[in-house]
N, C-alpha and C positions, 0 to 999 in steps of 0.2 A: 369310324373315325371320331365322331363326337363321344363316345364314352370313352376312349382314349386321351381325348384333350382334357376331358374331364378326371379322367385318373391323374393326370401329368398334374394340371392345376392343385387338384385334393393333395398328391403328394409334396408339391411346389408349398404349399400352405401349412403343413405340417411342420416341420421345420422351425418355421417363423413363428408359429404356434409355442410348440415347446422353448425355443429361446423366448420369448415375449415368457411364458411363465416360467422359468430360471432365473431370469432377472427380476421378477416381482417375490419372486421365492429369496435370492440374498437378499434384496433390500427390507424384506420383513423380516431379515434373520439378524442384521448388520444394522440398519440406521432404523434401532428402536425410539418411541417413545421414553423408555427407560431408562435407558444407555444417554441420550438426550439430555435428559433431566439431570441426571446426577452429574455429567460433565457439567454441566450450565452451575450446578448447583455449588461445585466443586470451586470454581475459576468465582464466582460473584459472591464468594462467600466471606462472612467478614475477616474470617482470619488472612483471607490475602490482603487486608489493609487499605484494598483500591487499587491495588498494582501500578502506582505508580512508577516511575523510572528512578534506579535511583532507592529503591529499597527493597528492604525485605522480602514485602510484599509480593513484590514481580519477582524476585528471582524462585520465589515459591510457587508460583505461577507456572514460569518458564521450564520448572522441574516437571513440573506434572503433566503439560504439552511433549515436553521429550520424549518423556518413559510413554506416552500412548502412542506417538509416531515410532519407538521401539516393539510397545507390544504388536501395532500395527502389523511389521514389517517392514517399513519403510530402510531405505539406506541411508545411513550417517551422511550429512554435508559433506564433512572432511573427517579424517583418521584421528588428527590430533584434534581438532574439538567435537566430535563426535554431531546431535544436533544443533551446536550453539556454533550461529554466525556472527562471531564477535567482533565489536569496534570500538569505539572512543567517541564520545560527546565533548564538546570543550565548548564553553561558556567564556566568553573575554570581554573582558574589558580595557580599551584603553586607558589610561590612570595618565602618561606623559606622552608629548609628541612636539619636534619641533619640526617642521617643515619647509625647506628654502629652494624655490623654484627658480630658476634666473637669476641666481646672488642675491633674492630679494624672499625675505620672510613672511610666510603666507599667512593670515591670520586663521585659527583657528576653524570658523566660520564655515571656511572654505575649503574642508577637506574633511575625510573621514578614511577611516582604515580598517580593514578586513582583513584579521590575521587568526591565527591559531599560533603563534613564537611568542615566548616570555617576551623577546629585546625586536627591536626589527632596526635597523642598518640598514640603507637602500640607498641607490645611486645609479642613474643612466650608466656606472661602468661597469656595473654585479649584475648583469642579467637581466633586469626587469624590461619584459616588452611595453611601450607604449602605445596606448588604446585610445583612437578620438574617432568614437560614434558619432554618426552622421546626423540623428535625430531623436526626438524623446523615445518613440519605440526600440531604437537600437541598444538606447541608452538600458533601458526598463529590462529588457532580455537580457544585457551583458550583466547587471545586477545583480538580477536575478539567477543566473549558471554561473555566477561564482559564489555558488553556496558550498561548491567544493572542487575550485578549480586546481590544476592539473600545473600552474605557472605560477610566476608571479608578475604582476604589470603594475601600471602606473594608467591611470583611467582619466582623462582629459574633459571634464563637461562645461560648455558654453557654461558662463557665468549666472543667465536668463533660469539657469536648471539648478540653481541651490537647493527648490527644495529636494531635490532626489538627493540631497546629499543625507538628509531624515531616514528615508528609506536603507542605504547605506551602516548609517549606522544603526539601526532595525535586526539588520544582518547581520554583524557584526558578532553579535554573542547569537548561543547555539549553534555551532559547526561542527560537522564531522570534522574528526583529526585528517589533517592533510599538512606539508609542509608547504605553505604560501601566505604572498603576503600580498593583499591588491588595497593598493593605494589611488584614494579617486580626490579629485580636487577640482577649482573650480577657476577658469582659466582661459583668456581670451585673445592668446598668442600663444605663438609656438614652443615650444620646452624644449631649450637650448639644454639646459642641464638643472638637476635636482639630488638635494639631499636630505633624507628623512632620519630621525631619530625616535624613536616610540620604545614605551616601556608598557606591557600589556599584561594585565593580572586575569590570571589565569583556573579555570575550577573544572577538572575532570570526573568524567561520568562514563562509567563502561556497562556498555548494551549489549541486547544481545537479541538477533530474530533468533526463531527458532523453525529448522527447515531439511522437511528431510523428502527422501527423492524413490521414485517409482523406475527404474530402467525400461526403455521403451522395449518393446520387440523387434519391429522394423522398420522404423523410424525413429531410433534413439536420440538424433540431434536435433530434433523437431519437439518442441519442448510448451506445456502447457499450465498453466500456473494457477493453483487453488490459493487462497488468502484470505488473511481476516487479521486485526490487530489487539494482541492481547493484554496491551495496558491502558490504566484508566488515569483517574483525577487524583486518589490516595485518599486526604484524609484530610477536613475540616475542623478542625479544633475550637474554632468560635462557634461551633454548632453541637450544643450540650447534651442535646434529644438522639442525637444521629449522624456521628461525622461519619460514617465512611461512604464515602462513593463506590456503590458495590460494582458498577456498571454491566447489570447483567445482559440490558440490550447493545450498551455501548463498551466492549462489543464480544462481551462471552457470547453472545448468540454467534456473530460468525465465527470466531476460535472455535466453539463447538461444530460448529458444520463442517470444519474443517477437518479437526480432526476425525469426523466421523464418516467425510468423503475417503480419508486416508485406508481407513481400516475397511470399506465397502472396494476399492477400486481395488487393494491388495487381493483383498478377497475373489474378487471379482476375474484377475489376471489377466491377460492376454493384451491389455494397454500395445498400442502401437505405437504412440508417441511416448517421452520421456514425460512424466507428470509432475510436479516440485508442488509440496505441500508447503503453504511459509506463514508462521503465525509473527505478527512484525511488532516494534516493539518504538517508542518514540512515535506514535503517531499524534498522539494529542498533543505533544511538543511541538509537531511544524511537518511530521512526515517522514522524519529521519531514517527509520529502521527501512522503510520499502526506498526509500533514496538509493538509500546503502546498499540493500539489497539490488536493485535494479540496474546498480552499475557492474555488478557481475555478470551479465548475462549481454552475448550480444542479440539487441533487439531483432535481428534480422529473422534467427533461432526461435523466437517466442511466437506461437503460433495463436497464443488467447491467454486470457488472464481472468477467471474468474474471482474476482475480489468482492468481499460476501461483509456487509455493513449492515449492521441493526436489521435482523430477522426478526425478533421475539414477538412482536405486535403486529397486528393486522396492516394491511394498505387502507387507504382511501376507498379501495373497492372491497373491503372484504376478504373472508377468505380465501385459498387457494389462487392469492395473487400475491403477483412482488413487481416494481419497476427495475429497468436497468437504464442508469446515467450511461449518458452519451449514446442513445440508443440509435440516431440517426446518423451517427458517424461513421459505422459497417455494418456490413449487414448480418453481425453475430447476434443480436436478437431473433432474427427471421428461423437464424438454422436452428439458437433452443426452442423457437414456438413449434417448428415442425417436428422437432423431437419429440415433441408432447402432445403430441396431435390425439384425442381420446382419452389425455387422462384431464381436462376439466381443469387446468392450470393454465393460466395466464401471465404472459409475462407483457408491461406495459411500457409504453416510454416516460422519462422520468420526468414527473407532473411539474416537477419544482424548479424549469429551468432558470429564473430567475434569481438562482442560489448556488447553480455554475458545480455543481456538486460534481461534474465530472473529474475536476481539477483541481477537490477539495478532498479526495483520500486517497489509497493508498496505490489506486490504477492510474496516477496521474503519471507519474513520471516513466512510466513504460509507454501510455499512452502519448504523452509526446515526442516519444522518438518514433513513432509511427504501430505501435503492435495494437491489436484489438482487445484492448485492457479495460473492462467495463466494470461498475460495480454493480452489485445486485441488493437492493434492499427493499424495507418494507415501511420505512419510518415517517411517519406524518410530518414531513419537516416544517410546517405551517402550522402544527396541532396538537405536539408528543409533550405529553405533557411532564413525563419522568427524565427529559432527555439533560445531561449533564448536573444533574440532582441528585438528591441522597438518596430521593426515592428511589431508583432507578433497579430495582433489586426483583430475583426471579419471581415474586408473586405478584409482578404487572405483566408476565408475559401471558401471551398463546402459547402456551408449547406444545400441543397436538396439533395446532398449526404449523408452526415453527419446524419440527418433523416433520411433516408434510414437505414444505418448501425444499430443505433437505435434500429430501428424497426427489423431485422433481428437480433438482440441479444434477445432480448424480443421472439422469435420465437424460435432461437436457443437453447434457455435455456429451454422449456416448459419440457421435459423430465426432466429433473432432477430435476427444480421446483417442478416436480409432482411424485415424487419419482419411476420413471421408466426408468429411467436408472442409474446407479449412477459410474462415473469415478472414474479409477484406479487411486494407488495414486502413489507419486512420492517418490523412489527409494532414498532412504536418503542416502543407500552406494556409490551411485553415485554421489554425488554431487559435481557440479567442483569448 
């Protein structure tokens, strides 16, 4: 009986033996050092300009991220734009506005307007819901989600609240194209009736993420998100030495992980879940591209979101480490440590919470409809010294590191990939 148990065991271990070296076998075949390098080298190079939004630059960029989710394998977004998730930026200004609330003309002061319309015409008898939040918090979130709200209303704030009316128009320029117009004022009786006049100048910008898709196996609606954001700052012209912002850490490093998760996981096949590859675009503008993007998808579907920020440089500890924001809000850092259990990689919670970084890239707006949207990065944010500078260019990274980490995400993730474990989601009455 005991050499029997022991046959069972020996055979029981074999198995997991040979897959354990299958998988060390693609990823030394797929997520090279080399292959690495020349992406990174490719995307932060000067002739992208700095890929800013808006030029040249990026859409040379955006080309070169396609055709590798093509060579990958991956599936096109859609038929007719192929990888390219295309949208509209619109930048406004209001130039005129007259405002008459109760028969009586509101002064200026006291009102601000959030539109994407050349003209806006409004009146309690066109439609517009009106909005009278209860308190400053209410206030600050209704503000705030109408960065591309779905209506159009009239926003009522206690008089005591002028200054949000700053904040308001803050918002105001840079929006996703949507057809609304949210008019907020400032106002200490009821709104019998109102009639608005505005004349808004107007400046279009067409974006674009770039985003292509894995079909699951047996869980194809269960859906898991790779990310990184592939425009930068562009180009400094008062700096005679070195305008371009090449941004190799910010953030060819994740675009490259990405793409090279794409071409590994292809490879790899048998994915149980549906996986979405998305390099996003508007990020150093306010976040727009993953906005845009995030509202395609219902959150419910989204099972994890690994969102990959400034790799190239070591962490705080050294190598073979990276932190992940918001690490205490599910417990999807627990399931990539235990994925990695022997290989000497660590994942930590993020040192910089005083910097709120959960809420500050491209896993926010998934993360606050509740999905376990984390980012993963390596960046000394108290200490980097290349960070949104000219220097910023591939001969400040690690990149045998940088590989490294890579490769340990691609590992880390295999559970959930493969629908066996699946992380807790985050706590939407908590959010700071």
């Amino acid at each position: 009986m005991q050499i029997a148990a022991g046959a069972i065991v020996t055979l029981a271990i074999m198995p997991a033996c040979a897959q354990k070296a299958n998988t060390q076998k693609l990823l030394d075949k797929t997520i090279t050092a080399s292959t690495t390098t020349s992406l990174l080298s490719t995307l932060s190079a000067d002739d992208m300009g700095g890929r800013k939004i808006g030029t040249p630059g990026i859409q040379k960029a955006a080309a070169v991220i396609a055709n590798e989710f093509k060579k990958a394998g991956l599936k096109p977004l859609s038929k007719d734009s192929g990888y390219y998730q295309n949208f509209t930026l619109v930048n406004s200004q209001i130039t005129q506005k007259s405002i008459e609330v109760n028969s009586i003309t509101l002064p200026d002061s006291l009102s601000a307007i959030i539109s994407t319309q050349a003209k806006i015409a409004a009146s309690d008898k066109k439609g517009y819901e009106i909005l009278t939040p209860k308190d400053q918090q209410e206030i600050y979130k209704m503000l705030m989600s109408r960065r591309n709200p779905k209506n159009n209303a009239l926003v009522v704030l206690p008089s005591r609240f002028q200054r949000l009316l700053k904040l308001a128009s803050r918002l105001q320029s840079n929006q996703i194209s949507s057809p609304y117009n949210t008019i907020i004022i400032c106002l200490d009786e009821p709104v019998e009736s109102f009639d608005v006049q505005a004349e808004n100048q107007l400046q279009i910008t067409h974006l674009a993420n770039i985003v292509g898709i894995l079909p699951g196996k047996t869980k194809p609606d269960e859906i898991v998100i790779f990310s990184g954001h592939y425009d930068h700052l562009g180009i400094d012209p008062q700096n005679p030495e070195d305008s371009i912002y090449n941004g190799a850490n910010d953030d060819a490093s994740g675009t490259t992980a990405v793409m090279q998760l794409a071409k590994y996981y292809t490879k790899l096949g048998g994915n149980a879940r549906t996986l979405v590859f998305a390099a996003f675009t508007g990020e150093e503008e306010g976040g727009f591209g993953s906005t845009y993007f995030s509202k395609q998808f219902d959150p419910q579907k989204v099972m994890a979101m690994f969102n990959i920020e400034m790799i190239g440089t070591q962490s705080k500890w050294g190598e073979n480490s990276a932190y992940i924001t918001g690490y205490e809000k599910t417990n999807m850092g627990e399931i990539l440590q235990k994925n990695l259990k022997g290989t000497g990689f660590t994942f930590y919670p993020d040192p910089y919470t005083d910097q709120h970084l959960f809420y500050r890239s491209d896993n926010a707006t998934l993360a606050r409809l509740g999905v376990p949207a984390h980012t993963i990065s390596t960046s000394k944010m108290d200490a980097e010294p290349n960070y949104h500078k000219v220097s910023d260019e591939i001969s400040t990274l690690d990149l045998p590191n940088m590989n490294r980490i890579i490769r340990c995400i691609a590992l880390s993730a295999r559970s959930i990939v493969q629908g066996e474990d699946t992380p807790s989601r985050v706590n939407t009455a908590e959010l700071d």
